[in-house]
C-alpha positions, 0 to 999 in steps of 0.5 A, a space after each residue: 974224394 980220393 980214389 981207392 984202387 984195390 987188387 980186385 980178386 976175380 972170385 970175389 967180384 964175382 960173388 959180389 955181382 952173382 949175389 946183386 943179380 937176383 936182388 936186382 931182377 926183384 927190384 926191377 920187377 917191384 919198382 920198373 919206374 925206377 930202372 931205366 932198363 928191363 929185366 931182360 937187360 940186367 945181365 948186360 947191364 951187370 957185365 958192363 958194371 962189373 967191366 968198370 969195376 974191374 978196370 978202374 980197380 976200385 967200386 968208387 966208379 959204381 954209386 952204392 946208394 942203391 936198395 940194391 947195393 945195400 942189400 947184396 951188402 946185407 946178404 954178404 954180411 959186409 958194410 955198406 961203405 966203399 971201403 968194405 967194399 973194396 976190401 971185400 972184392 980184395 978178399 981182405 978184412 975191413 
C-alpha cells in the first residue's frame, strides 16, 4: 500500500478526533470486552493517536475498520476510506 502523506491542518484534526471521542466513550461503556482500555483512559489513548497521525502526516498509521471510525466518518458526513480521510484532515474535497 502506498503511504498517502497530506498536509494535515491542525483545526481539521482536531474536529476529527473531538468528533471520535464521545463515539468512542459510548462504545467502550457498550461493549468493554472489545477495548483493551477503560473509559478513564480514552483522552490518553486519542492524544497519542492523534500524535502519530500527526507525525506520519497520513491517517494510513490508524486501522479505520472500527465501529468507531466509521461513525465519526458518518457524523462528518465524510467516506469511510483513507483517501477521504486524509482529504478531510487536509481540509481538501475527495
Amino acid at each position: 500500500m502506498k503511504v498517502e502523506k497530506v498536509a494535515i491542518v491542525k483545526e481539521r484534526l482536531d474536529v476529527f478526533f473531538s468528533t471520535l471521542e464521545p463515539l468512542l466513550v459510548k462504545n467502550i461503556e457498550k461493549n468493554p470486552e472489545k477495548f483493551g482500555y477503560p473509559v478513564s483512559d480514552v483522552a490518553r489513548v486519542l492524544a497519542s493517536t492523534k500524535q502519530k497521525v500527526e507525525v506520519a502526516g497520513t491517517f494510513l498509521v490508524i486501522l479505520k475498520d472500527t465501529d468507531t471510525i466509521k461513525a465519526t466518518c458518518k457524523v462528518l458526513g465524510i467516506k469511510h476510506t483513507y483517501t477521504a480521510i486524509n482529504a478531510f484532515l487536509a481540509g481538501v474535497a475527495s
